[in-house]
C-alpha positions in Angstrom: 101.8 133.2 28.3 100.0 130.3 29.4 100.6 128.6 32.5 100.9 124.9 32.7 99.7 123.3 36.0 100.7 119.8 37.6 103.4 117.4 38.5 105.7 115.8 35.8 105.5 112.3 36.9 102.1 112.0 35.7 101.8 110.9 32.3 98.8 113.2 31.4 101.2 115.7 32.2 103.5 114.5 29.5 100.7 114.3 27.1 100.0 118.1 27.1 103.1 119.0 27.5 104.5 117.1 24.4 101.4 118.7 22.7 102.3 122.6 23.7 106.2 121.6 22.5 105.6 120.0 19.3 102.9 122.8 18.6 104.9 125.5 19.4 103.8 127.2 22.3 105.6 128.9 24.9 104.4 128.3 28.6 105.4 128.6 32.2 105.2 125.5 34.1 103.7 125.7 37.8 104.5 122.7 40.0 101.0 121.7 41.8 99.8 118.7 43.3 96.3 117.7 42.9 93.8 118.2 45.3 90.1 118.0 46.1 89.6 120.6 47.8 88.9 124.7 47.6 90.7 126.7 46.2 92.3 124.2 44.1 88.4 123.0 42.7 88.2 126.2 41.2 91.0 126.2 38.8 90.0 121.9 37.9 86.5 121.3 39.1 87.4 117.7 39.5 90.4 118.6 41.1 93.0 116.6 38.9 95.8 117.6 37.1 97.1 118.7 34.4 94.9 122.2 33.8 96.1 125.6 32.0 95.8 128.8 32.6 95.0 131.1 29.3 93.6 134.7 29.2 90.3 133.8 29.0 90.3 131.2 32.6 91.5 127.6 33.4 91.1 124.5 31.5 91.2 121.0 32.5 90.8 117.3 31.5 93.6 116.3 28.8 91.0 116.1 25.8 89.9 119.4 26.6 92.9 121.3 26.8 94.5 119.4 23.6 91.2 120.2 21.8 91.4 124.0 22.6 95.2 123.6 21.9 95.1 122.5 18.5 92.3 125.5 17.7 94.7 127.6 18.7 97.5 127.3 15.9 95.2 125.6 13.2 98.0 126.4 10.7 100.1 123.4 12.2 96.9 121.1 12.3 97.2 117.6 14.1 93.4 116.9 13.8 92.7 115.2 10.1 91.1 117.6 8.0 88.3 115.4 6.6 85.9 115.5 9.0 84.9 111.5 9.1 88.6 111.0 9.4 88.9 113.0 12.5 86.0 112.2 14.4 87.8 108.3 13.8 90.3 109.6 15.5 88.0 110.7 18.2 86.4 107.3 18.4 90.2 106.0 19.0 91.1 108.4 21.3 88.2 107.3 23.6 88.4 104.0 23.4 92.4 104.7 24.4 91.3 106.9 27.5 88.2 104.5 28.4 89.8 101.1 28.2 93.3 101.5 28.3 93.9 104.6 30.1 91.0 104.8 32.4 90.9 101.0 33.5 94.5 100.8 34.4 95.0 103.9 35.9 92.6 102.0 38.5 95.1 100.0 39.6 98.3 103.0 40.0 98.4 102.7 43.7 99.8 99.6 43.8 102.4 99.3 41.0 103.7 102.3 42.0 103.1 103.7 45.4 102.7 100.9 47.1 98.9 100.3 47.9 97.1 96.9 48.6 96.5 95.3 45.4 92.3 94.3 44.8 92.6 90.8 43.2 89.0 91.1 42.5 89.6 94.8 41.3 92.3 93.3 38.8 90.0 90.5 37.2 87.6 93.0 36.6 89.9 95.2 34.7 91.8 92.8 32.7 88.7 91.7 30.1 88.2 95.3 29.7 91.3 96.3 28.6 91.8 93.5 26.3 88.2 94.4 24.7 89.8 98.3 24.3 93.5 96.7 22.8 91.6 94.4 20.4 89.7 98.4 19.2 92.6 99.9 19.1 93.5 97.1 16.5 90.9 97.7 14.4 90.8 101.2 14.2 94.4 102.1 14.1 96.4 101.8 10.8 100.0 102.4 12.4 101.4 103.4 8.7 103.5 104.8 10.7 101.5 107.0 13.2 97.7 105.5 14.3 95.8 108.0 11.8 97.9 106.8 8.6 101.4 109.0 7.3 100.8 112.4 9.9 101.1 112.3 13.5 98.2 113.5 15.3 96.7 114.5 18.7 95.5 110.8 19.5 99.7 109.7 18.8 100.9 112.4 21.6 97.6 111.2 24.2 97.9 107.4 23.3 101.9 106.8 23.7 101.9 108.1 27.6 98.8 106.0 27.9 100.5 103.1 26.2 103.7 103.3 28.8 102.5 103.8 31.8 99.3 101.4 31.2 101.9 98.6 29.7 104.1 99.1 32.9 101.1 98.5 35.0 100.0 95.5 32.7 103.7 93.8 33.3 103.5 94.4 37.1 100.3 93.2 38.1 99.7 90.4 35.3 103.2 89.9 33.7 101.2 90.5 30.5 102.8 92.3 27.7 99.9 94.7 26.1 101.9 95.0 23.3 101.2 91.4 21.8 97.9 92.9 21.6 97.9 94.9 19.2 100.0 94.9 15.7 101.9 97.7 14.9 101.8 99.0 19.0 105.5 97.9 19.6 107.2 99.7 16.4 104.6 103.0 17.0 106.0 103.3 20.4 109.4 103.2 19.4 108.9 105.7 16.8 106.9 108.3 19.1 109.7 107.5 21.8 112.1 109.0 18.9 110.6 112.6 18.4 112.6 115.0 19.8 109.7 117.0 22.1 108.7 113.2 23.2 112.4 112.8 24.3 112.9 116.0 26.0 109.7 115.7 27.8 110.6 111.7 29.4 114.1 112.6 29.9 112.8 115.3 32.2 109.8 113.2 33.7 112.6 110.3 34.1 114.2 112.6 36.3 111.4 113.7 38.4 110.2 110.2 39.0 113.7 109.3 40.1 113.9 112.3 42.6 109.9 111.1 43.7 111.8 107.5 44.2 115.2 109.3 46.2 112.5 111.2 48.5 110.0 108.2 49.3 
């Protein structure tokens, strides 16, 4: 069985472990904070979180582990089977975890725990985000999912990117990333609706508000 390794507040968390649900997997979930240090560097050389454990060793980084993932049951595929088609979606899902996920994830410690905010820091990733939102809105069709009618691996990645980098957005800016981009608002709401998405945030919901309770 494979092992799933992390915390469930963070949203790249939720992204693999929507993925293993929806695909059908069965997994153990180990709660394990990040670290960078030994022994923890062996099992995620960067020592971040989430990473699996499978018969053959331990896998990290989100694009990796949804990559090997999907391989795994390619009789329930959520990669486009035309090959130009999915590596668009590859281009879309970097440009989500570059500019979206990447550059506001920069700026977690002070929405949420509290941290000194960097106004210079801020200004520095504001243009860059809005350079990623305005590619996400030309390379996303949202009829209804990003890739056209299926849902696919970029929908599960990009919708926790989407909510936790919007919340950010809101906090530090008052700026709703949603104007942004056409389509972003009613995508969201119909990701927010599959019942593996719902399970999953219900169950992060509550282990943010115990994080809250305990700080």
């Amino acid at each position: 069985m494979i092992k799933l390794y992390g915390l469930e507040i963070s949203n790249y968390y939720a992204v693999v472990k929507a993925f293993m649900l929806e695909k059908g997997f069965e997994f153990e979930e180990i709660e394990i904070a990040p670290s960078y240090s030994e022994p923890y560097l062996e099992l995620s050389p960067m020592g971040k979180m989430p990473f699996i454990e499978v018969d053959e060793g331990y896998l990290s980084e989100t694009s990796a582990i949804l990559g090997f993932l999907e391989n795994c049951v390619p009789d329930q595929p959520m990669t486009p089977a035309d090959p130009f088609v999915s590596a668009k979606m590859s281009e879309l899902f970097k440009v989500v975890e570059l500019y979206v996920g990447n550059e506001s994830a920069r700026l977690v410690g002070p929405v949420f725990f509290g941290a000194e905010l960097n106004q210079a820091v801020a200004e520095q990733i504001k243009p860059l985000m809005v350079k990623g939102l305005a590619a996400v809105d030309r390379l996303a069709s949202f009829s209804p999912y990003m890739m056209g009618a299926n849902v696919t691996m970029v929908d599960f990645y990009a919708y926790y990117i989407f909510t936790t980098a919007r919340l950010i957005a809101k906090k530090v800016w008052d700026w709703d990333i949603l104007l942004e981009v056409d389509g972003l608002r009613d995508w969201l709401q119909i990701m927010s609706q599959r019942p593996m998405i719902k399970l999953v945030d219900d169950q992060r919901n509550i282990a943010i508000g115990k994080m809250l309770d305990n700080a």
